[in-house]
N, C-alpha and C positions, 0 to 999 in steps of 0.2 A: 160510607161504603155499605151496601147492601148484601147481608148472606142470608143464604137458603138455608135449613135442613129436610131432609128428606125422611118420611119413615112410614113403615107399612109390607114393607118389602117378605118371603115368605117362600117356604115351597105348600104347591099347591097343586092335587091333580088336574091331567088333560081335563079341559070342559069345567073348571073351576073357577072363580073369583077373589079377584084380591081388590083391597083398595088404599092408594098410595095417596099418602097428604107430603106438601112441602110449604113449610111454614116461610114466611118469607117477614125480614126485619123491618122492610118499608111500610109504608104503604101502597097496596099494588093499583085501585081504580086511576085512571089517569094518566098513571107515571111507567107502570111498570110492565111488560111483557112476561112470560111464566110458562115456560115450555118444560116439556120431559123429551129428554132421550132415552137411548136404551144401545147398550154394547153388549152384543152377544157372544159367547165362546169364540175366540178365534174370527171376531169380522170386527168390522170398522164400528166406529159411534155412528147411530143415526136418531134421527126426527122419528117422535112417537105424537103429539099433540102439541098443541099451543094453544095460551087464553090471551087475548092481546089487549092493552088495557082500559078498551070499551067492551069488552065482552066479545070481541069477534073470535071464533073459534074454528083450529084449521087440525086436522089429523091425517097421519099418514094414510095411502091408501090400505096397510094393510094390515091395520088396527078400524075402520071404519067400520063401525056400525056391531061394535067388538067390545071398543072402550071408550067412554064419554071424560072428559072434561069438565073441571066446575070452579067453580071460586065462592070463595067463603070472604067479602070485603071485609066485616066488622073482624072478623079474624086474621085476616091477609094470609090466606090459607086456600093452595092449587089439589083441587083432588083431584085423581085419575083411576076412574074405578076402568076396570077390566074385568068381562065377563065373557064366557066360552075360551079360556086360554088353551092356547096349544103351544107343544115342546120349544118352538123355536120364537117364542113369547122370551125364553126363558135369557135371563142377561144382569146383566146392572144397567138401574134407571139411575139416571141421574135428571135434578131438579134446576134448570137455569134462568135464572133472570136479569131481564135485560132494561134498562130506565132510556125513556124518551131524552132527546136532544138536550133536555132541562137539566139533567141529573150528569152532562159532563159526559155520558156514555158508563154510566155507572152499571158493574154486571157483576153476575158472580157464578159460578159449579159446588154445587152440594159437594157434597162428599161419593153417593150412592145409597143405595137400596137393592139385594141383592132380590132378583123372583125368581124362583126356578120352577117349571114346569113338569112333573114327571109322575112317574106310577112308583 
């Protein structure tokens, strides 16, 4: 069974940076998918980035070109830097991953990291 933790999390003003790691117990090249959500005050969970486990990498539109994505293999370690944050950044990320057909559909949800955005 594969879990995540997530850490990094912070308040941080408008137009700041923060940088989230999620340690993951597997190993991720190959096997494993490594996405971050994010839940904001009062709205749904959504899709903030994904490392898929060749390296293909997909972000929401409206974190693009905001926040990168990265993998650390010898680590099994998903960063998600964010840079230029704005208020509605602000939320719980949470750290998911998900194992190829191989693994059974083996997945797991961090716990969270909270960001908060503000002045």
């Amino acid at each position: 069974q594969v879990h995540v933790v997530e850490s990094g999390g912070g308040l941080v003003q408008p137009g700041g940076s923060l940088r989230l790691s999620c340690e993951v117990s597997e190993t991720i090249y190959g096997i494993y998918t490594v996405a971050w959500y994010r839940q904001g005050p009062g709205k749904e969970r959504e899709f903030v980035a994904e490392m898929g486990p060749f390296g293909r990498q997909r972000l929401a539109n409206s974190v693009a070109g905001r926040f990168t994505i990265s993998r650390d293999s010898t680590m099994n370690i998903v960063k998600l830097q964010m840079t230029r944050l704005k208020p509605e950044d602000t939320g719980v990320y949470y750290c998911y991953a998900k194992g190829e057909s191989s693994t059974g559909g083996d997945e797991s949800w961090g716990q969270g990291t909270q960001v908060t955005v503000s002045t």
